[in-house]
N, C-alpha and C positions, 0 to 999 in steps of 0.2 A: 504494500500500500504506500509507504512509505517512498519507495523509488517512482510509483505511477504519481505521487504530488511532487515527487523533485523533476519530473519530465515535463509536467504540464506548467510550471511554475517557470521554467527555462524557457519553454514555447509560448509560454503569453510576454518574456522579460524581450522576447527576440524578435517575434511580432510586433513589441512597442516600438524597439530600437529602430525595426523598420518603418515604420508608421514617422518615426523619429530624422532617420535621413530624407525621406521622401519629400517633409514638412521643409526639412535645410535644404535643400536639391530646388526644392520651389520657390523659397525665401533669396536662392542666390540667383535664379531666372530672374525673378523682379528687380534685383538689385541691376542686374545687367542688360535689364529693361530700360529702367531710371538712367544709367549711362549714355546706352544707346541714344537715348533720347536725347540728352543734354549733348553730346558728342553731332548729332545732326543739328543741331541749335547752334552750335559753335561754328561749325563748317558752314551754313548754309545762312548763317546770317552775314550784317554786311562787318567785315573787319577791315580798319582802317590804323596808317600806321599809329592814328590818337590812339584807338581805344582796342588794338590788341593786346599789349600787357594785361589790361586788366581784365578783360574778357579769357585770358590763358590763365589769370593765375587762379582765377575761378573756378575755372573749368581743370586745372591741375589738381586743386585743391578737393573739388567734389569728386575727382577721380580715383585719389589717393585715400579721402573715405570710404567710396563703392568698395576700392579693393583692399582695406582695411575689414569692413565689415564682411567679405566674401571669405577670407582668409581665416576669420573670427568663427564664421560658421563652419567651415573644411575642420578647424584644429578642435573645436567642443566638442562637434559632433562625428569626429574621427573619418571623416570624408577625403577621399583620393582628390588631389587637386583638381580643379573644375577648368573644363578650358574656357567659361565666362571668365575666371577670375586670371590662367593665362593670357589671356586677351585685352585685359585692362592692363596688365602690368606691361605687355610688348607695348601696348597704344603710348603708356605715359613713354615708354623708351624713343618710340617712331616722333612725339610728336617734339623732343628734344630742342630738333633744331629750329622751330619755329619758337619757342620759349626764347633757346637765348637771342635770335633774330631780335626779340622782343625788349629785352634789356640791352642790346648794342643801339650805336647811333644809328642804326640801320641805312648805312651808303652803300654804294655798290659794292664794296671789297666784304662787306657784310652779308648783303645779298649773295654774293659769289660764296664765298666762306660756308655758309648755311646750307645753298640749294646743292654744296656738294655735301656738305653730312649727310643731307635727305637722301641725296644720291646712293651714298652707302652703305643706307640702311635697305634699300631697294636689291642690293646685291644678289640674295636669293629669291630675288622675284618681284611683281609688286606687290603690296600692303597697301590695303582700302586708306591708312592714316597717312601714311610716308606718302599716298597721292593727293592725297587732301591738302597736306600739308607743301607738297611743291606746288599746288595749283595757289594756292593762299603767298606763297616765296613771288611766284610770278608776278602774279594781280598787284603785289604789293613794290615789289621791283621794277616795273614797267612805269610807276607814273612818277 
């Protein structure tokens, strides 16, 4: 008797735990929802060389939360790295060179400087952010 209550008491602690990542597995979708989102808000609004710093550091700033708070969910509730929360951490990488673009005087030798980081972050391919962020180097270096 004794071992059929240590079985079923193991199968309801395991059913929770799943019940339990499922809950985090969904919690870090929305969180990478909320990004996504803010991330086309960033790209698709208008950026001008006034008001890109602080529009970047914004948007740096709530990113490094998302993947604060993605990271926080994987480690409690003992979760295999998510690649929403890979994907945040490459994107703050990708978007580098548009940050410091954003702290230089931004003249051409800046411009140049910059659209080649982006360049070499492109090396294995393109990246949705590394082309955002050279189409944002251009627009911004052209006028």
């Amino acid at each position: 008797m004794s071992k059929s209550l240590l079985i079923i008491t193991l199968s309801i602690c395991s059913l929770f735990a799943v019940a339990q990542s499922k809950d985090a597995k969904a919690e870090i979708a929305n969180i990478y929802k909320e990004y996504e989102l803010k991330q086309t808000e960033l790209f698709s609004g208008e950026l001008t060389k006034k008001n890109l710093a602080t529009k970047l550091d914004r948007f740096v700033r709530d990113s490094e939360s998302s993947l604060e708070r993605i990271s926080t969910l994987e480690v409690n509730e003992k979760l295999e790295l998510s690649p929403e929360g890979s994907q945040v951490a490459l994107d703050l990488e990708l978007i580098k060179p548009l940050v410091n673009f954003s702290k230089s005087a931004m003249s051409k030798e800046d411009c140049a400087l910059y659209a080649n980081d982006n360049a070499l972050n492109q090396q294995d391919g393109p990246e949705p952010v590394a082309t955002a962020v050279e189409n944002v180097l251009k627009k911004l270096c052209t006028k």
